[in-house]
N, C-alpha and C positions, 0 to 999 in steps of 0.2 A: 830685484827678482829673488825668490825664496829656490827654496830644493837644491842647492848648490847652483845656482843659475843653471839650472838643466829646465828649458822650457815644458818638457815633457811630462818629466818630473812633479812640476808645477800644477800643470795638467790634472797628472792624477790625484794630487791633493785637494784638488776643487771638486773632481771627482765622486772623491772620497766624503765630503762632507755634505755633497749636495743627496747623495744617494745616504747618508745616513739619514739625512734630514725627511726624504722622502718615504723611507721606510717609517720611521717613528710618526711622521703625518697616519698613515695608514694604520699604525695600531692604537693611537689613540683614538680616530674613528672605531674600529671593529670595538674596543672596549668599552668606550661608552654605550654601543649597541649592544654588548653583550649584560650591560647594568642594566638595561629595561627588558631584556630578552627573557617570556616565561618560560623558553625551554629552559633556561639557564637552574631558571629558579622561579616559580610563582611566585612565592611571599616576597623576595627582596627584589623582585624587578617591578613589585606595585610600588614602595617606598622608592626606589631609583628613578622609577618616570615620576613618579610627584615633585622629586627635586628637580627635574630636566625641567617640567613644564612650568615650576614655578621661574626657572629660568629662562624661560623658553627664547629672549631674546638677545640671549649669549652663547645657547647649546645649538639651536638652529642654523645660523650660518656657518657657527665652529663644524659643525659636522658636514655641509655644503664645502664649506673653503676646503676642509683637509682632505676631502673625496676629491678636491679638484684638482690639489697641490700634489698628489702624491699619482692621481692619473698624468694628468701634464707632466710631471717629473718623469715618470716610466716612459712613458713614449719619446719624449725628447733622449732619455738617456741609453733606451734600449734598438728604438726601432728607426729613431732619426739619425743623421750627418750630421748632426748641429756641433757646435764648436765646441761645446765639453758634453757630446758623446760619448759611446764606449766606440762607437765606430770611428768617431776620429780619432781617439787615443792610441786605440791599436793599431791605424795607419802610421802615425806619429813615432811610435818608438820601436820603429822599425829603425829609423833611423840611430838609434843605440845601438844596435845587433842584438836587441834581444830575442825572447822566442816568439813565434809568428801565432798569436790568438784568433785570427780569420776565420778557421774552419769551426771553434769553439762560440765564439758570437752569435755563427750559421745555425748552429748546430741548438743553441739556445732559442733562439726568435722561432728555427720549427719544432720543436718539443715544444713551445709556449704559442703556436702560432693563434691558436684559436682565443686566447687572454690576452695577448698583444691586438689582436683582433677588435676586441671589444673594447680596450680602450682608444684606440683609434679613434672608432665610431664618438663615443663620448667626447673625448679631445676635441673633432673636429665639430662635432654640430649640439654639443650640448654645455661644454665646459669655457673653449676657446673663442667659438662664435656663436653667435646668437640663432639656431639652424631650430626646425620644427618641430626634431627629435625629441623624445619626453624621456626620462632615465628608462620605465616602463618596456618601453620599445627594442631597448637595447639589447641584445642576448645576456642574461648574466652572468658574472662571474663570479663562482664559490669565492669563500674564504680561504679554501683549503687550496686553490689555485692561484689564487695572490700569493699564499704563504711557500708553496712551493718555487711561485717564479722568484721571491725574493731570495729566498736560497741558492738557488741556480746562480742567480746575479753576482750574489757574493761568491760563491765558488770562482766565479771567476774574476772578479774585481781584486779575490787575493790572490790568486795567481798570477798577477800582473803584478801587482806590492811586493810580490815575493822575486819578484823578478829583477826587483832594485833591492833586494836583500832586507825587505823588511819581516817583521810578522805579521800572523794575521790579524788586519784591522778592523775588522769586522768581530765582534765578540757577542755572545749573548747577554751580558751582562747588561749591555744596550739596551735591548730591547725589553729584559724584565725590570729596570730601571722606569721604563715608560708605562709600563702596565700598572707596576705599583703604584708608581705618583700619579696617574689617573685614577687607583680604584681609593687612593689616600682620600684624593681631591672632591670625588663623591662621598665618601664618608664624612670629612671635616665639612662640605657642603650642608649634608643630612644630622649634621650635630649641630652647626650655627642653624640653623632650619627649627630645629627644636628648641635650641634653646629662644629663639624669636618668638615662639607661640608660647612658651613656657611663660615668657616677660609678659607678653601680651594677656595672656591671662590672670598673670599678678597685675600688673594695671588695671585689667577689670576689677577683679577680686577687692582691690586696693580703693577703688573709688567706689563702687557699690557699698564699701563696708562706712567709709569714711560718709555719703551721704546717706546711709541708714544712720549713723550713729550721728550725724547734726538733725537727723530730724527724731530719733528716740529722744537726746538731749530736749529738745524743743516741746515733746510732748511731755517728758516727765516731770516741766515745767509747771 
């Protein structure tokens, strides 16, 4: 067992990792939406969806899977008792004597109730089972209401951490970590992109010239 054999402990560090993972799902979807998005930008989001679509059969699930992974993470982590909960966790190291985060959990899920809400819905009848629901249908949820409940979470995910005398685990550094190597990943995509029609055109170029010049040869025979 890890964490000093503190079962708890352990806890939080699964915790810890699986809610990083869930946030960084999340903003590598919003950022690839935000490459084809023309509010963003007109000009670079025509070149970004040209890369998307010539991919289309790597970007389309990627962006299905990480909407799924990062709903089903939230609701398991936020709203459910499941076994690495935040609700089980905080029942859990009660038995340490640390401090009592009940009312802060509470107090989180109704400030977010209406985003906890909606992913619910998706969890159950669009993500998790196979239900009639259409994404469409669902009430939606801003970005800016994701990005706030992620906050929230962490606020209190490191008030826990700190409770075992750590710092805070949570850092930005994380998350613009994710943004860049996604907006790298479009770029060096849109560079091999070019340099493929570039070849591709020397190829033509290359054999059009080559069968002009065996048939000039042949006539200046």
């Amino acid at each position: 067992m890890t964490s000093d054999d503190n079962p708890n402990k352990e806890l939080l560090e699964k915790i810890n990792k699986r809610f990083f993972h869930i946030e960084n799902a999340y903003i590598v979807r919003r950022e690839l939406y935000l490459h084809f998005n023309k509010a963003v930008s007109p000009e670079a989001s025509i070149k970004y969806l040209e890369i998307i679509n010539s991919y289309r059969g790597f970007f389309v699930p990627l962006l299905e899977s990480a909407l799924s992974y990062a709903l089903i993470g939230l609701n398991a982590l936020i709203s459910s008792n499941d076994k690495q909960s935040l609700q089980k966790l905080i029942n859990k190291i009660q038995t340490d004597g640390l401090a009592d985060f009940r009312t802060e959990l509470k107090t989180l899920r109704t400030k977010h109730e209406k985003t906890l809400s909606s992913i619910a819905d998706l969890r159950m009848e669009y993500f998790a089972h196979l239900g009639d629901i259409d994404l469409d249908e669902v009430e939606p949820v801003s970005d800016d209401d994701y990005i706030k409940l992620f906050e929230d979470t962490k606020t209190l995910v490191n008030k826990i951490n700190n409770e075992y005398g750590r710092t805070v685990w949570y850092m930005d550094g994380d998350a613009n970590e994710t943004i860049k190597h996604t907006h790298e990943l479009m770029n060096n995509l849109m560079r091999g992109e070019a340099q493929r029609l570039g070849e591709i055109d020397v190829e033509y170029i290359s054999t059009v010239f080559k069968d002009g010049r065996e048939k000039w040869l042949k006539d200046a025979d």
